[in-house]
PLY file of the C-alpha trace (Angstrom):
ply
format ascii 1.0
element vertex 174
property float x
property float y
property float z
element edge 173
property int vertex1
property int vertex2
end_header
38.61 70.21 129.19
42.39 71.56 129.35
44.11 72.50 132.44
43.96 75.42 134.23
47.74 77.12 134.51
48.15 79.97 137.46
50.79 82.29 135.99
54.32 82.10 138.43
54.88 85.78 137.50
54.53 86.95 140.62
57.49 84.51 142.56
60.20 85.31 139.30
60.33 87.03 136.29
63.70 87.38 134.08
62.96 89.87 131.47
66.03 90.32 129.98
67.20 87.82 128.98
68.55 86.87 125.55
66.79 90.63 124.60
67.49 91.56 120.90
67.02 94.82 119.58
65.81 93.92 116.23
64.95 90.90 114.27
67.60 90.21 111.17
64.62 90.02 109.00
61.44 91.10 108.56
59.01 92.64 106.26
56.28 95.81 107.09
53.21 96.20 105.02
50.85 99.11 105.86
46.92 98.05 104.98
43.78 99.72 105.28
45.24 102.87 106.36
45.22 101.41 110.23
46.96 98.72 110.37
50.88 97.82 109.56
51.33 93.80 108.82
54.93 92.90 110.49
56.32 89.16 109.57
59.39 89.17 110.92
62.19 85.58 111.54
65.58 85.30 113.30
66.19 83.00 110.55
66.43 83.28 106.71
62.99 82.79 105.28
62.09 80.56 103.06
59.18 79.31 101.31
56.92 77.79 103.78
59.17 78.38 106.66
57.64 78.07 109.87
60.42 80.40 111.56
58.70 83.66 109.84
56.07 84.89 112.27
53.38 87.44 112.17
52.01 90.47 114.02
49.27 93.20 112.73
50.28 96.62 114.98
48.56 99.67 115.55
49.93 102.31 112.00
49.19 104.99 114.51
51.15 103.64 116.90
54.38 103.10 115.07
54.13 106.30 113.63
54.22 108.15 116.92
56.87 105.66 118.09
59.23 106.81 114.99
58.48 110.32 115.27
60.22 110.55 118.41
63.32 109.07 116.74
66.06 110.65 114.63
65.15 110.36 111.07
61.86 109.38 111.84
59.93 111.15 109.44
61.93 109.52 107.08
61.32 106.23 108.03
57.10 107.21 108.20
57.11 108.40 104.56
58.69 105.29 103.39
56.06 103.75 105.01
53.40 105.71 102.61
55.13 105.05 99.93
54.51 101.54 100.46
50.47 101.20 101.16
49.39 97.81 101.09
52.69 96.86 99.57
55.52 94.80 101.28
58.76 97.11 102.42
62.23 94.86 103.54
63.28 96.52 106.80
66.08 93.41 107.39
68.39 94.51 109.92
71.23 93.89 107.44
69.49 95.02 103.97
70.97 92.74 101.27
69.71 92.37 97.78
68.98 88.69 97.35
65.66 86.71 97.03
64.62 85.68 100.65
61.61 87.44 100.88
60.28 86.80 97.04
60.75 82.84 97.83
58.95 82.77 101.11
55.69 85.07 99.21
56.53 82.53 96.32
55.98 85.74 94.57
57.30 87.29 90.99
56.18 90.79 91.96
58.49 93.28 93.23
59.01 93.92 96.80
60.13 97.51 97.98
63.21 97.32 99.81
63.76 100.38 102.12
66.13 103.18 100.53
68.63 103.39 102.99
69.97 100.97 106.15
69.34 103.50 109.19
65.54 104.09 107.39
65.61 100.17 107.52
66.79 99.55 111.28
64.71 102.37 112.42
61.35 100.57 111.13
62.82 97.38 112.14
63.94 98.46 115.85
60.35 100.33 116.35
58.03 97.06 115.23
60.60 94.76 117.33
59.79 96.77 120.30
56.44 97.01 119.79
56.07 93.14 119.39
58.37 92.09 121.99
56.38 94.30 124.16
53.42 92.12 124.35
55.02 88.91 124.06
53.54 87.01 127.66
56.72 86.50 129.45
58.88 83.38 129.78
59.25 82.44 133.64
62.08 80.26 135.21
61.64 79.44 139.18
64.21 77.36 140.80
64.04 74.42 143.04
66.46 72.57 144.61
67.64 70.39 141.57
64.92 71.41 139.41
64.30 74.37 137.39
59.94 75.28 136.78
59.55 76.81 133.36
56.38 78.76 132.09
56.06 79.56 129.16
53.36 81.06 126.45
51.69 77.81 123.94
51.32 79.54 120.71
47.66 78.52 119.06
47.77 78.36 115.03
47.35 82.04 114.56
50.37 82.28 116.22
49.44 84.27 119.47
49.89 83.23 123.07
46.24 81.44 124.29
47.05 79.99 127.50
50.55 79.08 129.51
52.43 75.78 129.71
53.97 74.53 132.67
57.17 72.03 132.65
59.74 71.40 134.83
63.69 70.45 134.27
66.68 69.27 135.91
69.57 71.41 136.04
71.38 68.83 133.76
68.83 68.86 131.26
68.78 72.71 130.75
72.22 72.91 130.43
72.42 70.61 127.93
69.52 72.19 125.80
0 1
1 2
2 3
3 4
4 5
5 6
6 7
7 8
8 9
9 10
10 11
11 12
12 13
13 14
14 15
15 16
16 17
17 18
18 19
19 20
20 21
21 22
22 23
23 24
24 25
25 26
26 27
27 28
28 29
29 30
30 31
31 32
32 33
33 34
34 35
35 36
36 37
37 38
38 39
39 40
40 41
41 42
42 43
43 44
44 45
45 46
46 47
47 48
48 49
49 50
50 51
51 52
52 53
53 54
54 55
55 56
56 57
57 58
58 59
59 60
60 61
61 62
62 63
63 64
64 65
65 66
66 67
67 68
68 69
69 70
70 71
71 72
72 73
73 74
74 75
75 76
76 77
77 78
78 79
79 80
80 81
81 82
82 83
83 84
84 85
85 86
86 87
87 88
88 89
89 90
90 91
91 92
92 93
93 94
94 95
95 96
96 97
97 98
98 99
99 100
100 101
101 102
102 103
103 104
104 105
105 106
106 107
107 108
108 109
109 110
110 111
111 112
112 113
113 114
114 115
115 116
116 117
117 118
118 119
119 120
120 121
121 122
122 123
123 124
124 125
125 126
126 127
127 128
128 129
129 130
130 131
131 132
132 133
133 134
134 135
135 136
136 137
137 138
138 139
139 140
140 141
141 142
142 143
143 144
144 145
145 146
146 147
147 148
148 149
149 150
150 151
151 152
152 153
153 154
154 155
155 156
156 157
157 158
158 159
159 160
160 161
161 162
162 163
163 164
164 165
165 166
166 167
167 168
168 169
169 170
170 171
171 172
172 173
C-alpha cells in the first residue's frame, strides 16, 4: 500500500516560476471531431525520445480560446484542414525532419502556413496544458528546502504527489 501525501499547497505555492509561454516544439492533431492530440517537448524530438509528452484537449475548447485572439480564425481553419492529420505548430517553424523521425514516419506531416498561425496554436495548447499541470511546491525550513511535486504514472499524467526534502546546498547545485 503506497503512502498517503497531504498536498502543502495551502502553506506556499510559487506559480510562476520558470513560466514559458510556449513549448519550442510540438505537434496538434484534431481526431474524432472532439478531441485535439497535443505532443509537445522543450527539446528536439527524436525517435523514441522520452522528452516529447502528450495531452488530448477539449477541440471545443481551443477553438473558443483562439477565437478570442487576433488571427484566430485563421489559426481554427488550419486546424480543419488538418483532421486526424498531424500539423507542426513549433514555436520556431523550421523545415527539417524532427517530427518525421520521432513518428518514424515516411508520410507527410502538415506544417502550419505561416509562423504567427503557428505560435498562436502553439501559445493556446501551452496554456491550456500548463493550466492543469498539479503545481510544484517549495516550503522552506531553516536549512532545508520541502519540495512537492506531481509523480507522473506511464500515461504520463500526475496520479499522486511526491514529497522530498533538500538542503540549501544541494538545490543550488542542481
Amino acid at each position: 500500500m503506497g503512502i498517503s501525501v497531504v498536498p502543502i499547497d495551502c502553506i506556499s505555492q510559487i506559480r510562476e516560476t520558470d513560466r514559458i509561454d510556449q513549448f519550442p516544439f510540438m505537434v496538434v492533431k484534431p481526431c474524432d471531431g472532439e478531441n485535439l492530440a497535443v505532443y509537445f517537448s522543450r527539446s528536439k524530438p527524436q525517435a523514441d525520445s522520452p522528452d516529447v509528452r502528450y495531452k488530448r484537449l477539449d477541440l471545443g475548447d481551443v477553438k473558443a480560446a483562439l477565437m478570442l485572439e487576433s488571427g484566430g480564425q485563421q489559426a481554427i481553419k488550419a486546424l480543419e484542414l488538418s483532421p486526424n492529420r498531424e500539423l507542426i505548430v513549433d514555436q520556431n517553424l523550421r523545415r527539417d525532419n524532427h517530427w518525421k523521425n520521432y513518428y518514424k514516419s515516411e508520410d507527410p506531416i502538415g506544417c502550419s502556413q505561416t509562423q504567427k498561425i503557428a505560435s498562436l496554436i502553439n501559445a493556446v495548447c501551452t496554456h491550456r496544458i500548463l493550466a492543469a499541470q498539479p503545481p510544484i511546491i517549495l516550503f522552506p525550513v531553516e536549512n532545508k528546502v520541502m519540495i512537492q511535486y506531481p509523480a507522473i504514472n506511464s500515461d504520463r499524467e500526475a496520479a499522486t504527489f511526491t514529497r522530498t526534502e533538500m538542503t540549501f546546498t544541494d538545490v543550488k547545485l542542481a
